[in-house]
Every structure is written in structure tokens, then in C-alpha cells.
N, C-alpha and C positions, 0 to 999 in steps of 0.2 A: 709524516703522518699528521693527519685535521688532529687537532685537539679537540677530544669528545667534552661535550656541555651539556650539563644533566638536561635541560627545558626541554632537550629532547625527547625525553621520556619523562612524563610527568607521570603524576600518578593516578592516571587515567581520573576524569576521562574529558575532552572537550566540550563534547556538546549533544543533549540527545536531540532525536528525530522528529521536530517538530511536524508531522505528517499528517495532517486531515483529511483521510483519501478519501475519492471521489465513489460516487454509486458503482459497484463492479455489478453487473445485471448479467455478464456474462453471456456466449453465445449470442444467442439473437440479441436483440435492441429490447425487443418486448418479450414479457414473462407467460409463461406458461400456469395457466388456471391452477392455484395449491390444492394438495390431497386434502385440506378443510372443506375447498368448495364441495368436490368429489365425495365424501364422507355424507353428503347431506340428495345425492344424489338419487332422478327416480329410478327404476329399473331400465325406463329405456333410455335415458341420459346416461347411464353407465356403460348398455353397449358401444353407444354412441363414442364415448372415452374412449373406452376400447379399441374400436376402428381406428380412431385417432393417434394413438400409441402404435400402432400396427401399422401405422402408414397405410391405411386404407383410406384415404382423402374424401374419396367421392363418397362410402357410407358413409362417414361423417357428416360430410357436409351436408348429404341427403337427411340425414336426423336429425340434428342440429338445425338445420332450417324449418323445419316441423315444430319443436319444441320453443324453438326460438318465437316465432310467429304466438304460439299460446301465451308469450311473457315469459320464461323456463329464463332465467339471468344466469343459470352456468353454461346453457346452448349458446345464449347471445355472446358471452365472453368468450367462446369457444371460434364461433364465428367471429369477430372481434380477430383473433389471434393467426386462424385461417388465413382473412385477405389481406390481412399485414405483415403476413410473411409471403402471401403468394403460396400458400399449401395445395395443390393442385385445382389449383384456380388462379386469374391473374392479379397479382399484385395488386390491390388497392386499397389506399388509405383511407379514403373518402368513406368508402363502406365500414369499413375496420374501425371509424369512429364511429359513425353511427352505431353499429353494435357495441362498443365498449360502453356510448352515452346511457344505451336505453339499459343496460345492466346494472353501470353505476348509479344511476337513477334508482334503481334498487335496493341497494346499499352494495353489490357488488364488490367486497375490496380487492378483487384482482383488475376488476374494470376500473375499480377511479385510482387504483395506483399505475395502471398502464395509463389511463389519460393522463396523467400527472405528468407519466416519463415523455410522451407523446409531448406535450406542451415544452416541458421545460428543453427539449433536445430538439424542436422544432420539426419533426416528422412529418411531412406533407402538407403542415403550414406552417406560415413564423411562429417562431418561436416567442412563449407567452408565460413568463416565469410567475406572474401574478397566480394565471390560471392553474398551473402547475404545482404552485403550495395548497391554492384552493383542496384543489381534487386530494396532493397525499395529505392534508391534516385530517380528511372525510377519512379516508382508509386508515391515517395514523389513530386515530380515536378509538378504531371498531380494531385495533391492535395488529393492524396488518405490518410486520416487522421489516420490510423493506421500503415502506413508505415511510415509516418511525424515523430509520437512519435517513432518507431523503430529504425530510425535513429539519432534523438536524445540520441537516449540512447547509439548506436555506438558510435557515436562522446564524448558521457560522460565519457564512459569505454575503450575506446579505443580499440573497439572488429573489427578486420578486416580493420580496420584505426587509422589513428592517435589520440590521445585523442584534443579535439579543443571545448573549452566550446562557443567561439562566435559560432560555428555553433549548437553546442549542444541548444544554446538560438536559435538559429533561429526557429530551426525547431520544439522546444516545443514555441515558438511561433506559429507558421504555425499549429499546431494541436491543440494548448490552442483554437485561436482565433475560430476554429469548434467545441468548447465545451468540448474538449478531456479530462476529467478531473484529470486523472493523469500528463498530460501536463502543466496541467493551476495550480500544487502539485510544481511538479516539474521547472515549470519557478518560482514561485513565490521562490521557493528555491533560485534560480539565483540572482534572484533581494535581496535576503537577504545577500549572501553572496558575491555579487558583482561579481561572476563569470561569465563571457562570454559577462557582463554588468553592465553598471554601477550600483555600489550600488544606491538599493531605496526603503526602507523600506514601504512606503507609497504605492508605485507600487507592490511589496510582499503580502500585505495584500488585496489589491486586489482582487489578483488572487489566494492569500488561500482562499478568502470569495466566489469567482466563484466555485469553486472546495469542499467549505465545503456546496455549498447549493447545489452542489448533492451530499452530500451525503459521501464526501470522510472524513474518519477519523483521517488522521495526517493531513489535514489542517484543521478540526474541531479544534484538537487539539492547532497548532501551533497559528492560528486566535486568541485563547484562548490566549494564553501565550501573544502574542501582546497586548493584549486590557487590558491584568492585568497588564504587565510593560510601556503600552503606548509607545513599540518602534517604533515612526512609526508612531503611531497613537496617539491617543487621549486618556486616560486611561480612561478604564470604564469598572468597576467591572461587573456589571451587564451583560452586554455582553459577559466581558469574563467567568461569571456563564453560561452564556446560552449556548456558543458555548464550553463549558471545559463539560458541561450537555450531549450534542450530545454526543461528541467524548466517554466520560464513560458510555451514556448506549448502544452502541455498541462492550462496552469489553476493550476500551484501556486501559491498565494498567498504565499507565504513566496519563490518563485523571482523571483515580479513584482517583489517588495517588493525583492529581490537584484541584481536589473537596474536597477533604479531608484537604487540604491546605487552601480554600479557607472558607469550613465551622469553620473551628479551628479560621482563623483570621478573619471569620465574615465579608468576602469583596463578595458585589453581593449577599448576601445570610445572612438569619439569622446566629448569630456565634452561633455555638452548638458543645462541644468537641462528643456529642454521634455519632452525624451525620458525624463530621469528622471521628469517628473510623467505623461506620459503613463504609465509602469508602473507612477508607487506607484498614481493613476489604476485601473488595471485591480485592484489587489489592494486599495486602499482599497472597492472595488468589491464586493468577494469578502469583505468587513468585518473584513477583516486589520488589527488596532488596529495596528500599527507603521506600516503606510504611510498608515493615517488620518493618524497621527501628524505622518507626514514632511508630507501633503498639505497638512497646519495649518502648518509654517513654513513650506514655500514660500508660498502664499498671506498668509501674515503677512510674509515677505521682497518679496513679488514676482518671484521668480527661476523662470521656468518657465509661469508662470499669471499672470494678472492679483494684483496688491496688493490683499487682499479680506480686513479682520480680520474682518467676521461669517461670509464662509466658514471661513475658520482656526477661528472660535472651534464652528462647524456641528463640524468636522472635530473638534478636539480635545474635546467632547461627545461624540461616536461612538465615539472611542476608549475614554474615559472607560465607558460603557456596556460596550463587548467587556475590561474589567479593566487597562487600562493610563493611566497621568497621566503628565502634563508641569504639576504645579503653578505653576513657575515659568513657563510660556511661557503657561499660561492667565489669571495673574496680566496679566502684559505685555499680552495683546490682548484684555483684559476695562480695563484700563486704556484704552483707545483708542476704548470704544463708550459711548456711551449705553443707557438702560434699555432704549429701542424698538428699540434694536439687538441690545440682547443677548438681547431675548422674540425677536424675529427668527430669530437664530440657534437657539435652542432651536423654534423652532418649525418650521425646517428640516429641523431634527436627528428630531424625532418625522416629520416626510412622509418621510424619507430610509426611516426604522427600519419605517416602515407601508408600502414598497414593497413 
């Protein structure tokens, strides 16, 4: 049998989820006019909506081009949205900007945060990152909240401006504080790593626990790791079972791998090696090399799983593949097989990889 080596299980946790995600805008490419603009609407703009929500294209457009023509900046954005998706009419960009222009020209912020996205994703011409901060800092100002987080993300990346993490904090501030929850991911990010503001662990956790109660999964995640190492916080197992719970059963591999850690050392959770291999199991699955990892000692231990070194040696080959070694524990249960066993295992490891 491998001689177990505690580094194996540390006391959690490696490393959180340095994650900055990207604009999710969802469905189409371009956004649909907000119930703000709608709210300020005249009587016949609002049937106009109407039609539009109904899937009646042609009144729409028939209104909408009337209202539009007066100057009306929710007709124009509407139409704007019309030819850039090809709403029962032909697809065209060309138009779809003109109407977005003459809206935002208005102060529009659903037009200059759709030009924005227009520009910086290069939609019917090159792509124009300059132009594309221009338009969302117009909309970011007049508090349009998915231009806020766009811009933030410019200033993180340095895409069309200078890279500048204090403004980068601002402005995932200015979208966190409207519920944005990649914003409130991503500031809390800041606050951990001290970029654009002061370190604050405490303030971090926060704004992962805003962002992991809707729903978002690397602050699920990251909440998790905090509450097991108490950075920040206050250590407590049990919470960070709950919230390591969320984030793995929506898929993360890294939360499986986390649960699996947590059921092996029995914190927050009955300790049970089955239970632990049953999650490195799902995240070995997902070809997370750390739970391959784990999945090779327990089957080289027998703790969890059957005693099985050509599984172990399957396992720590997989790993090996996704950029991670254990030379010394491959040593150990490469020592324990024969030649036929050890093409076995390699011959596992390629059926595993050809799934």
C-alpha cells in the first residue's frame, strides 16, 4: 500500500478564483430598451412596446417609425434594435446604427450602451474599443448599470484605455451597489487582492456573499474557501460546507474537488472517505487534475474506493496530461505493477481521454 502524506490534504485551500468575467448580455448580442426608458413613455410609444413584445413586428415598426421621425429617442432605440436583430425586417446594421446614433445623441442610455457594445464587439464594422468606452462612460454617468460593469472591465483590461484598477473599483462599485452580480464577483475580487483599493478581506466577503446569494458560482465558491480558512472572516466549517455545496452542485469543478476535501477531513460535514471520492469522483470527471490527483491516492490507499494501483496509476496519468504531477506517489504505484499493468493503465488513461 502508497504511504499516505498529509500535503495531500492540506487544510484547504489552494487558491481562489481569480475570475474577471466578461459582459454576459445574454441572448441577443444587443439589449433590449429597459422598463426605465418604457416608464417615461407617451401613450402611443407604449402601444407601440406592446406590439413589439407580441411579436407584432410590422405595428411596431409602423409606430415606431412615425414617433421616430418626430425625434421620440425610445422609437428610435426601438428601431435601433429592430434592424439589428432583423425583427421582421432585414437584418441591417447600417440602419440599427443610425437609429441607436440619433437616440444616444439624446442622452439615450440604452442607445449609447448598445453603441458601446456595437463598437467594442465590432458588429458590422471594426471593431473600435476607443469608441466603445466613449459611448459606455456616457451611459455609465447617467447610471446605466450594464454599461457601469463594461466599463469596468475596460479599465481592468486595458481595452480602448489605459488599464487603471481605481477606476476599474469605481465603476464595479457603481454597478455592485444596483445588484450587478458579476460586479459585486468582481469588486469583491479587488477588495481581496487590494487592487484599485485598499486591501479588505472582510469587505471581499461581503460582496462575494451579495453575488453568491444570487446565484453566481465562483463567489459561491470563493465565500467557501474564506469561511474554511477564516481569511477575513470568522472560520466556520459549516458555512463553508454550505456555500462549497452551492457552487458543486451547479458543476464547478474546483467546488467538487472542495467538497471532497472537506468530506475526507470531516470539517462542516460528516468525514466519510466514500463521500469524499464520490466528489473528487464528479470533478475528476470534469478532468480537474487536483481531484484526478486525490482520486489516485485514495485508490492507491483504498480509503473510499476499492485498493486499485492501476486505477491510481490511470488517475495520476490524467493528471499528469491536464499539467499537474505527484512524481513521488507515481514512483510508489509504478513500483507495485508490472509492465502489463502499467500498458493497462496507460491504456485506460487514452479510453478515459477518447471519451
Amino acid at each position: 500500500m502508497v504511504q499516505y502524506r498529509d500535503n495531500y490534504f492540506p487544510s484547504l485551500f489552494r487558491k481562489f478564483i481569480h475570475v474577471l468575467t466578461g459582459a454576459l448580455i445574454g441572448g441577443a448580442l444587443l439589449c433590449t430598451p429597459s422598463n426605465a426608458a418604457d416608464t417615461k413613455a407617451t401613450p402611443t410609444l407604449e402601444k407601440a412596446i406592446i406590439a413589439f413584445r407580441e411579436h407584432d413586428y410590422a405595428s411596431a415598426l409602423s409606430s415606431f417609425r412615425k414617433l421616430a421621425a418626430t425625434g421620440d429617442s425610445g422609437a428610435q432605440t426601438y428601431l435601433g434594435l429592430i434592424y439589428a436583430e432583423g425583427l421582421g425586417v432585414k437584418k441591417d446594421m447600417s440602419q440599427a446604427v443610425q437609429w441607436y446614433h440619433k437616440a444616444a445623441l439624446q442622452g439615450q442610455t440604452d442607445a449609447q450602451y448598445t453603441l458601446g457594445l456595437i463598437a467594442k464587439n465590432g458588429l458590422g464594422a471594426q471593431q473600435d474599443l476607443e469608441t466603445a468606452v466613449q459611448w459606455f462612460k456616457k451611459a455609465a454617468t447617467q447610471g446605466h448599470v450594464e454599461a457601469q460593469f463594461n466599463l469596468g472591465m475596460m479599465f481592468t483590461d486595458g481595452s480602448g484605455i489605459n488599464k487603471n484598477a481605481q477606476e476599474s473599483a469605481r465603476w464595479f462599485r457603481e454597478a455592485a451597489n444596483q445588484g450587478h452580480v458579476h460586479a459585486q464577483h468582481n469588486l469583491a475580487i479587488l477588495y481581496l487582492s487590494g487592487d484599485g483599493l485598499q486591501q479588505d478581506p472582510a469587505e471581499a466577503a461581503n460582496w462575494f456573499r451579495k453575488a453568491a446569494n444570487q446565484g453566481h458560482v465562483d463567489a459561491q465558491y470563493n465565500l467557501a474557501v474564506m469561511y474554511a480558512g477564516g481569511n477575513g472572516i470568522g472560520q466556520d466549517p459549516d458555512k463553508a460546507a454550505f456555500w462549497m455545496r452551492k457552487a458543486a452542485d451547479l458543476g464547478l469543478s474546483d467546488a467538487q474537488t472542495g467538497m471532497g476535501l472537506l468530506a475526507y477531513e470531516g470539517r462542516g460535514m460528516v468525514k466519510s472517505p466514500t463521500t469524499a471520492a464520490t466528489w473528487f469522483q464528479r470533478a475528476a470527471n470534469h478532468e480537474n487534475p487536483q481531484a484526478q490527483l486525490f482520486m489516485a491516492l485514495l485508490h492507491a490507499r483504498g480509503e473510499g474506493v476499492a485498493e486499485d494501483p492501476v486505477t491510481a496509476l490511470m488517475w495520476l496519468m490524467l493528471a499528469r496530461a491536464r499539467g499537474l504531477t505527484d512524481t513521488g506517489l507515481e514512483q510508489e504505484v509504478i513500483a507495485l505493477l508490472n509492465k502489463d499493468e502499467i500498458e493497462q493503465a496507460r491504456q485506460r488513461a487514452d479510453q478515459w481521454k477518447a471519451q
